[in-house]
C-alpha positions in Angstrom: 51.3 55.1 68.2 48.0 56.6 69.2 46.7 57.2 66.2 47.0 53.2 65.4 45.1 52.8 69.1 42.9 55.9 68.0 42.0 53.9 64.9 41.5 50.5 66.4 39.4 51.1 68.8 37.6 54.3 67.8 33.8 54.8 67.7 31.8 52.6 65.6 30.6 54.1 61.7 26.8 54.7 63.5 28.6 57.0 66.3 30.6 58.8 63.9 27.5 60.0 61.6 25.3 61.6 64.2 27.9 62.9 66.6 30.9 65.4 66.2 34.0 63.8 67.0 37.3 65.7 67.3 40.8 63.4 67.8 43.0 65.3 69.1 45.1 64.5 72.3 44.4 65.8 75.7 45.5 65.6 79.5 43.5 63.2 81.2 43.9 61.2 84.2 41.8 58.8 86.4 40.7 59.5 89.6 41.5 56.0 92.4 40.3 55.9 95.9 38.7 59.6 95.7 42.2 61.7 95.1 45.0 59.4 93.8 45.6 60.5 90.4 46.3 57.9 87.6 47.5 59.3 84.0 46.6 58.4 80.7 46.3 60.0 77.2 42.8 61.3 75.7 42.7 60.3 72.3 39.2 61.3 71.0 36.4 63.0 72.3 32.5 63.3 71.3 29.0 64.7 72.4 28.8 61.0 74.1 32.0 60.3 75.4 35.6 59.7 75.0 38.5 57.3 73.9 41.7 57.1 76.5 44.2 55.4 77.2 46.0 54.5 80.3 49.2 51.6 81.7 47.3 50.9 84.4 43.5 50.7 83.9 40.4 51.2 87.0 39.8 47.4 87.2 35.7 48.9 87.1 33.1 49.6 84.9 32.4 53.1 86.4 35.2 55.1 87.3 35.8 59.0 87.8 38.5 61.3 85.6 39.7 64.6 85.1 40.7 66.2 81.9 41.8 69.2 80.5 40.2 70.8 77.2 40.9 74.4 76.0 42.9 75.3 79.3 39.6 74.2 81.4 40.0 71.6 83.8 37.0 69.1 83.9 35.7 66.2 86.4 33.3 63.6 84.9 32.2 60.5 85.9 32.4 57.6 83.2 31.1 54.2 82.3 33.4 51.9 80.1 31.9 51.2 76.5 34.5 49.0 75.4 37.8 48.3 76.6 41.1 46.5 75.4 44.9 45.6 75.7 47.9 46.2 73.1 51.7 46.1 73.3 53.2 49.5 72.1 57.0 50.0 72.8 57.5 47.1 75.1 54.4 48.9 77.5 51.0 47.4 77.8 48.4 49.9 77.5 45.1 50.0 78.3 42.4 51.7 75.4 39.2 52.7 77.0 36.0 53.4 75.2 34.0 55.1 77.6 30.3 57.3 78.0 29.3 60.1 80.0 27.4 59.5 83.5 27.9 62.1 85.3 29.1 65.5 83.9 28.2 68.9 85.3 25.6 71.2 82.3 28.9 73.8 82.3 31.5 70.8 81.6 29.7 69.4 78.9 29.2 72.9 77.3 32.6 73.3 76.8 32.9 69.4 75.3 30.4 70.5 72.7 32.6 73.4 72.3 35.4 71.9 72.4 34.2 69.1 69.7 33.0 71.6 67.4 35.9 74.3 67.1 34.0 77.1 69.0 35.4 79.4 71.1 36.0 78.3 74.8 34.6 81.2 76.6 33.4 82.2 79.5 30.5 84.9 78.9 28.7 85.4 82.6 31.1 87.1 85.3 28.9 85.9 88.1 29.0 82.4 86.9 33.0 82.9 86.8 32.8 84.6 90.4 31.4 81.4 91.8 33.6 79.0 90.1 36.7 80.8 91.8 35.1 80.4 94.9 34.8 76.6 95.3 36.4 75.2 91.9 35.7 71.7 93.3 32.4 71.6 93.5 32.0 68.1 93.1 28.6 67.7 94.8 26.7 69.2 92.0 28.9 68.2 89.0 28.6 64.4 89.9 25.3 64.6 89.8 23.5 63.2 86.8 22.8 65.4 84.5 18.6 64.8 84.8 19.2 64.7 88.5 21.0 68.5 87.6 18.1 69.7 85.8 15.8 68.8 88.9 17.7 71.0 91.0 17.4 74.0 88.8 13.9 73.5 88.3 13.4 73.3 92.0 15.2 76.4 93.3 13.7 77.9 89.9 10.3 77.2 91.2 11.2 78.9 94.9 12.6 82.3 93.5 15.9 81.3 94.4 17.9 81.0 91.5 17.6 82.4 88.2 16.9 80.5 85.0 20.0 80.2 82.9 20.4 81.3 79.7 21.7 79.5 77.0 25.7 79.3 77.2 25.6 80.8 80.8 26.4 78.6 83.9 23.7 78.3 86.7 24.5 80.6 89.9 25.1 78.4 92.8 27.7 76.2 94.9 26.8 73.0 96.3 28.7 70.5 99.1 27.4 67.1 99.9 25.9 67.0 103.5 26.5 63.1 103.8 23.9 60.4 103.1 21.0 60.0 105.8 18.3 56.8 105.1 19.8 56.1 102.1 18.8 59.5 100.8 21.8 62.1 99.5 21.9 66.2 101.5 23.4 68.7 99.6 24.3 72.1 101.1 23.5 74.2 98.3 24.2 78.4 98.0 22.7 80.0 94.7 22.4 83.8 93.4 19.3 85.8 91.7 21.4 88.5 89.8 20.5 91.9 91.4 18.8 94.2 88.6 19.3 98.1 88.3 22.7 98.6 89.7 21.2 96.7 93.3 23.1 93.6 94.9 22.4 90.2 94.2 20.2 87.6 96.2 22.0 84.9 98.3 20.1 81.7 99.4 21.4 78.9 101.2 19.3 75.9 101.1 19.6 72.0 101.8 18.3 69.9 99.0 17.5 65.7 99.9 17.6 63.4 96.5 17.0 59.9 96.7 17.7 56.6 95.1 15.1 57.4 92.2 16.6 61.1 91.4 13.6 63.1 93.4 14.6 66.0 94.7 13.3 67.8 97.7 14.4 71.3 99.4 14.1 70.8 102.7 14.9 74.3 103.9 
């Protein structure tokens, strides 16, 4: 049955030629009123997004999942492509076409990974050590992923966090702080690897984005 849903409503012929698509099927569920868990099938999956389906559909455009790839569990936010109805078995599902809005620059390593056949790895131990302290680090993985990049670049910029190499997740946690005049405060902790056998550098700082994606560290 999923392979006719796969078929139908599949990427178009121009998505298929410049990004690597894998079909395969995969655990994915969507996420209602911030913790509810609704479950669906992942058909398909590319650089740009993804193909699920689901018996009961978000009823929005933009709408939060998590999925599970190569034993890694991963929380993105979406925006529906194209959507549709069909009758399988007597059951109405729901087929959703669906982008990439907000993905964390870790989780969407392991899509490209995960898309091309490489191996899904973990190669920094610090990076690992953070993860299993706060594994829902939501704050930071929401985020969009040029709003991501401006973070880096800013703690970058004050000596507080190293600059990633390629493959290697960035060293730091982050919690939202609310929203205060419209503007988004993250509590953010982040690591400078010690060198020569010494400790590492801690920092804890609290970082104000607004509406437009400008990020400022406040302290």
């Amino acid at each position: 049955m999923f392979n006719e849903l796969t078929k139908l409503f599949g990427g178009q012929r121009k998505e298929r030629r410049h990004s690597p698509r894998k079909k395969a099927r995969f655990n994915i569920s969507w996420v209602k009123n911030g913790n509810e868990l609704i479950p669906g099938v992942g058909m398909e999956m590319s650089l740009n997004g993804l193909l699920m389906a689901t018996k009961t559909p978000p009823g929005v455009p933009d709408f939060d999942i998590i999925m599970e790839i190569g034993g890694r569990k991963i929380r993105t936010r979406l925006h529906t492509a194209r959507s549709g109805s069909i009758i399988r078995e007597n059951q109405q599902w729901t087929v959703i076409g669906a982008t990439y809005s907000g993905i964390a620059a870790d989780d969407y390593d392991a899509i490209v990974r995960f898309c091309k056949d490489m191996p899904m790895e973990v190669h920094n131990r610090a990076a690992a050590e953070l993860a299993a302290m706060d594994k829902s680090d939501d704050a930071y993985r929401m985020l969009p992923m040029r709003v991501q990049q401006h973070v880096l670049d800013a703690l970058i910029r004050l000596g507080r966090l190293d600059m990633p190499q390629p493959n290697q997740q960035p060293l730091l946690r982050m919690s939202s702080l609310g929203i205060q005049a419209g503007k988004h405060r993250l509590a953010v902790h982040s690591r400078i690897a010690g060198g020569h056998g010494s400790d590492p550098q801690q920092f804890d700082s609290v970082i104000v984005i607004d509406d437009s994606g400008t990020v400022k560290v406040e302290s």
